[in-house]
C-alpha positions in Angstrom: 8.8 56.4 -51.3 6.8 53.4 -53.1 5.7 50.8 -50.7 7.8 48.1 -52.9 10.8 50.1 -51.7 9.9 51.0 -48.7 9.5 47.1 -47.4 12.9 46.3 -49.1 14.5 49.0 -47.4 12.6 47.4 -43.7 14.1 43.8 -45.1 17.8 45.3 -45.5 17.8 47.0 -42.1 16.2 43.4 -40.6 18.7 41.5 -41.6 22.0 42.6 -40.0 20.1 42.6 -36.7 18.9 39.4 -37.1 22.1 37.9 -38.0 23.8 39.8 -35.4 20.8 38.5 -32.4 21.4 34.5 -33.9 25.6 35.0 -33.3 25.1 36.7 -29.7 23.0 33.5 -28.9 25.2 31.3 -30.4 28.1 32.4 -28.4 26.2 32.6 -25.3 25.6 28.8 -26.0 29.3 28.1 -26.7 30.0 29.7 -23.7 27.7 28.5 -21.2 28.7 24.7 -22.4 32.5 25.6 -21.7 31.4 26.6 -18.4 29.2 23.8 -17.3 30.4 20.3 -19.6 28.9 17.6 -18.4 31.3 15.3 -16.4 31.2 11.8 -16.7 29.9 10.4 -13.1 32.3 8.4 -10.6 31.5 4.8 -9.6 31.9 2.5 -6.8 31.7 -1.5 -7.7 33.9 -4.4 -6.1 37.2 -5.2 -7.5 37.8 -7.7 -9.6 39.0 -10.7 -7.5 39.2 -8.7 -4.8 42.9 -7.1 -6.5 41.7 -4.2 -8.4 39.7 -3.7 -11.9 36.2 -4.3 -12.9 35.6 -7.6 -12.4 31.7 -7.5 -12.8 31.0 -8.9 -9.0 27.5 -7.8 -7.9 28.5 -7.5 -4.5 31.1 -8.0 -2.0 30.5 -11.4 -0.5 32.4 -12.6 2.8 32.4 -15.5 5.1 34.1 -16.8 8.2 33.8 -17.7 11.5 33.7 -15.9 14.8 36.2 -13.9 15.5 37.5 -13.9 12.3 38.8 -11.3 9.8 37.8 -11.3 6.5 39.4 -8.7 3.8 38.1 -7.2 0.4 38.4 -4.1 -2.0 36.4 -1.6 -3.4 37.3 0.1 -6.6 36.4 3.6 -6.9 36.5 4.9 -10.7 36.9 8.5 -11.6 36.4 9.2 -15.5 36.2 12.9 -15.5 39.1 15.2 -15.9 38.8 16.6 -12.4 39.6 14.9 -9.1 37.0 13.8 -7.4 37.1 13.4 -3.0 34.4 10.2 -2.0 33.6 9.6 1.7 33.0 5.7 2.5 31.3 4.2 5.1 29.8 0.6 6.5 26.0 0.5 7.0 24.0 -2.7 8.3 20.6 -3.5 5.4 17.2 -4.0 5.9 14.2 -4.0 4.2 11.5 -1.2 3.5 8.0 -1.9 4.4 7.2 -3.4 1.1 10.3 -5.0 0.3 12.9 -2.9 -0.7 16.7 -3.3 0.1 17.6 0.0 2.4 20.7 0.6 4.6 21.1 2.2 7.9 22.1 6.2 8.6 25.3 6.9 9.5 25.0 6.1 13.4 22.6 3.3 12.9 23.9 0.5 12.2 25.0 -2.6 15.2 25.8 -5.3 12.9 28.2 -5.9 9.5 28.0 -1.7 8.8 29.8 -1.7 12.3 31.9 -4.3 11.9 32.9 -3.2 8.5 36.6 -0.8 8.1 37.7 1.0 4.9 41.8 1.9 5.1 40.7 5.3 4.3 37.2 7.1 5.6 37.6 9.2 2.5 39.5 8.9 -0.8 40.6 11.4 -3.4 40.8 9.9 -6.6 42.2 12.4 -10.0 40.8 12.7 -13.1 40.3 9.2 -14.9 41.7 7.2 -12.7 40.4 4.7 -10.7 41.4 4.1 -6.6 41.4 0.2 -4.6 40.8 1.1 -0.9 41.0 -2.2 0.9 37.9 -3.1 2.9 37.8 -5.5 6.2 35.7 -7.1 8.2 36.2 -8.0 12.1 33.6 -11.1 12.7 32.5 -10.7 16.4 33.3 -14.0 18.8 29.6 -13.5 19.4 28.4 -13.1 16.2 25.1 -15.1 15.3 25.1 -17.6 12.4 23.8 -16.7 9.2 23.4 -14.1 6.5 24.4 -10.5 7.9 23.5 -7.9 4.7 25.3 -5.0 4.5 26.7 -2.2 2.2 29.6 -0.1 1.6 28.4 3.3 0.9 30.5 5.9 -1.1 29.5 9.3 -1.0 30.7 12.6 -2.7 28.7 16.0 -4.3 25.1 14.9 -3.3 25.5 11.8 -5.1 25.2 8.2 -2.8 25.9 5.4 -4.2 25.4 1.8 -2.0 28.2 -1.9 -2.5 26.5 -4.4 -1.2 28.2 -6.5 1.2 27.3 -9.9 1.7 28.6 -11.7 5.0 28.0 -15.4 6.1 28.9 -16.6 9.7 29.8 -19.9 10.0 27.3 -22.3 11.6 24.0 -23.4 11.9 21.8 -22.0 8.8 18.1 -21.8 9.0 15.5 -21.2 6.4 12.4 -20.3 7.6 9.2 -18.2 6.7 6.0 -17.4 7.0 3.2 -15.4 5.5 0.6 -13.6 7.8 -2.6 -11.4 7.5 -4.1 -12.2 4.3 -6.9 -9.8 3.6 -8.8 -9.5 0.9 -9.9 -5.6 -0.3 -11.7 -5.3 -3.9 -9.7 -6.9 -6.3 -6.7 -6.8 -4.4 -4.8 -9.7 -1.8 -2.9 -8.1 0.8 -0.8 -10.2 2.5 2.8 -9.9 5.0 6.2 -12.5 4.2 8.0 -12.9 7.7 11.7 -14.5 7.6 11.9 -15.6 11.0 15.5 -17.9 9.7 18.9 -16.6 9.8 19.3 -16.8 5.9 18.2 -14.4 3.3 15.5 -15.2 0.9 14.3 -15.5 -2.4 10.7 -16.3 -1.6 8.1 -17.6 -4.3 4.6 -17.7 -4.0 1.4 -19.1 -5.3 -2.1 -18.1 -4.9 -5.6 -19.9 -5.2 -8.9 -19.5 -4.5 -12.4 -21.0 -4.5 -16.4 -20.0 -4.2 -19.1 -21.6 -3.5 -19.5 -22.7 -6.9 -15.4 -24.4 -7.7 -12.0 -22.5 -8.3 -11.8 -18.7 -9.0 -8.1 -18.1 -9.0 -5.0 -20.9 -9.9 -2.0 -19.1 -9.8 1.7 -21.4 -9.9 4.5 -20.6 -8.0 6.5 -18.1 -9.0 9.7 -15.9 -7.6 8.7 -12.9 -6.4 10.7 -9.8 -6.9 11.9 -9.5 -3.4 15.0 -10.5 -0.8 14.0 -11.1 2.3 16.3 -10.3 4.7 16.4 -12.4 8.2 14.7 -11.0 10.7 12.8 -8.7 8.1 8.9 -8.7 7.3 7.4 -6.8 4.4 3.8 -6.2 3.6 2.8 -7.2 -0.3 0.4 -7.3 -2.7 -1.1 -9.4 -5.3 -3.7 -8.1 -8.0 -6.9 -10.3 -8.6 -8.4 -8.5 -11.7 -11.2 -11.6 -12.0 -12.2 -11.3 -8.5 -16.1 -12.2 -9.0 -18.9 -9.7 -8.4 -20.9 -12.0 -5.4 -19.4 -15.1 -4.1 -17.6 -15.8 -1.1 -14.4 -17.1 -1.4 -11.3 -19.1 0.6 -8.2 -17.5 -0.5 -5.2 -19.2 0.4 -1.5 -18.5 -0.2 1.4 -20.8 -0.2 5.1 -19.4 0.1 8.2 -21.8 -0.3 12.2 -20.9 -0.5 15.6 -22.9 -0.6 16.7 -24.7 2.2 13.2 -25.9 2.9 11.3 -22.8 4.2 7.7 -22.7 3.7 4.3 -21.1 4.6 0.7 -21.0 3.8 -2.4 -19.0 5.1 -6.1 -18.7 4.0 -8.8 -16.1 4.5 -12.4 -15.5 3.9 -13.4 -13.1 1.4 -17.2 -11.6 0.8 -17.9 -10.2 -2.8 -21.0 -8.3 -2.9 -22.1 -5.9 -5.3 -22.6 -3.3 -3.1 -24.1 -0.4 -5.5 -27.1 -2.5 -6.2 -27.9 -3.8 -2.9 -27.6 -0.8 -1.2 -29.9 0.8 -3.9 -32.4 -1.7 -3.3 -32.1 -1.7 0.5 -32.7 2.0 0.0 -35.7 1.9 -1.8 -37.4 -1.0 0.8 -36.6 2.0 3.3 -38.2 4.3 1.6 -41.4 1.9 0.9 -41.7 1.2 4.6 -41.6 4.4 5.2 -44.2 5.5 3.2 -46.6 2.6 4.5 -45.6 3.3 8.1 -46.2 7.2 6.9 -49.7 6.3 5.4 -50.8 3.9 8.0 -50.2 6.5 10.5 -52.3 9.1 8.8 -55.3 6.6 8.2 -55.2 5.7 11.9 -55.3 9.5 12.7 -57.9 9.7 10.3 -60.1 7.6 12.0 -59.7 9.0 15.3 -61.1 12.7 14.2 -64.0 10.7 12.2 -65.4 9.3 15.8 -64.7 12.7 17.7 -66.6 15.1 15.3 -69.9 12.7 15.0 -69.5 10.0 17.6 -73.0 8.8 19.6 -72.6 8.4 23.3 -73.1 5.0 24.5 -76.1 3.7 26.2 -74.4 4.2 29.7 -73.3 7.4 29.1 -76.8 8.3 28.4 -78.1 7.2 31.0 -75.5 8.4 33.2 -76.3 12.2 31.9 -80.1 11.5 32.4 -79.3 10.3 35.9 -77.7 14.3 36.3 -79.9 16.0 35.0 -82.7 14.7 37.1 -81.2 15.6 40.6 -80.1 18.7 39.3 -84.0 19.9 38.5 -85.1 18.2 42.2 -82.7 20.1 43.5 -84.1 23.7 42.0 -87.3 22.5 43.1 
């Protein structure tokens, strides 16, 4: 057969096979996305006006008086075809170690997330629909003053999603913080925000420092990206990408928040440019050691000199003479 016919005959055969290796593919693909369709994902949000909807409220917010009871809804929203079973829960807030809003485990909480009743531990809501499960609060007759943060949290197939709940005691309201242990570590200000009121804050912060020679760093107040819980401290950060390469510097730090609160600290800092000096430190090392090194051997030097050729003294001539004289009377 001539080669021109025998590659036509190759592409003829190819071709069916091919076509029949695309459509097994393409079916397998139809078939896996019948299988596994991507289902819309459930929510949890406050109702609108506390009577059912969307009305676009960040967060459930409360307040009353000791022994008080305070009522809300949640609205649990179900697009996908299939019913969908969420479990509900209160849990008392805090922040993490630098700064971020957290809630308690399950058996954690002592404050609002224990205070804090669904109608229903678990709801079953069908296929694009959406469920109201009222919410209550019981205000303790001892409860302190103040902010108490909290969350409702709604869980169902590995998914966990957290409705803030916001609850204000009546009385006495406080504002009041502090900032602590400012350290300075390359070009970096370390510093920790205490609230030590019984409100939560939005604290804002401004930074300065100066050398020996006038002002490194003017930095304005400005709101940080934190909410500090009462009670709660977080440990912070703030970049100083000008820090200067040998000075020594006061840093100081000023924090301020509604309702009066305030705080400022200072600290020293030492900026030293370490590779060089310790290079140079090295190399005086070395150079004293090399004198001390050579000194040494000169000294010993000199010491051998006077033991290979030294002349006795004048005593100790005399002193052998002296010897040698009774020594012959003595033969004698």
């Amino acid at each position: 057969m001539p080669p021109l016919t025998a590659r036509a005959t190759r592409f003829a055969l190819a071709v069916p096979l091919l076509a029949a290796l695309w459509w097994t593919v393409a079916m397998a693909s139809a078939a896996g996305a019948t299988e596994h369709p991507s289902a819309p994902v459930w929510t949890a949000r406050p109702a609108a006006n506390g009577t059912g909807g969307d009305g676009g409220r960040p967060y459930l917010y409360l307040e009353g008086l000791p022994g008080s009871v305070l009522q809300d809804r949640l609205s649990v929203t179900n697009p996908g075809p299939e019913p969908v079973t969420v479990r509900l829960r209160g849990a008392d807030a805090y922040n993490t170690a630098n700064g971020g809003f957290a809630v308690r485990g399950a058996h954690g909480s002592t404050g609002i997330g224990a205070w804090l009743r669904t109608a229903t531990t678990e709801v079953t809501v069908p296929g694009r629909t959406r469920a109201d499960v009222p919410v209550s609060v019981t205000v303790p007759q001892d409860a302190l003053p103040g902010d108490h943060p909290g969350a409702i949290v709604a869980e169902s197939g590995g998914r966990s999603v957290g409705v803030r709940v916001q609850l204000r005691v009546g009385g006495p309201t406080l504002a009041a913080l502090t900032v602590e242990d400012v350290t300075v570590s390359g070009r970096t200000i370390h510093y920790t925000l205490v609230n030590r009121g019984n409100a939560v804050l939005a604290p804002r912060l401004a930074v300065s420092a100066d050398g020996v020679f006038g002002a490194l760093l003017r930095r304005d107040a400005r709101t940080l990206p934190v909410e500090l819980l009462p009670g709660q401290r977080v440990r912070l950060t703030e970049p100083w990408r000008g820090a200067p390469a040998l000075d020594s510097a006061t840093v100081r730090l000023r924090v301020t928040a509604a309702g009066g609160a305030h705080g400022e600290a200072t600290a020293r800092a030492l900026f030293v440019p370490w590779a060089p000096v310790t290079g140079g430190a090295l190399l005086l090392l070395a150079a004293a050691a090399a004198g001390t090194y050579g000194h040494r051997r000169l000294r010993g030097a000199r010491r051998s000199g006077r033991d290979d050729g030294a002349v006795p003294s004048p005593d100790h001539q005399q002193y052998s003479d002296e010897r040698h004289l009774v020594k012959a009377g003595a033969e004698s």
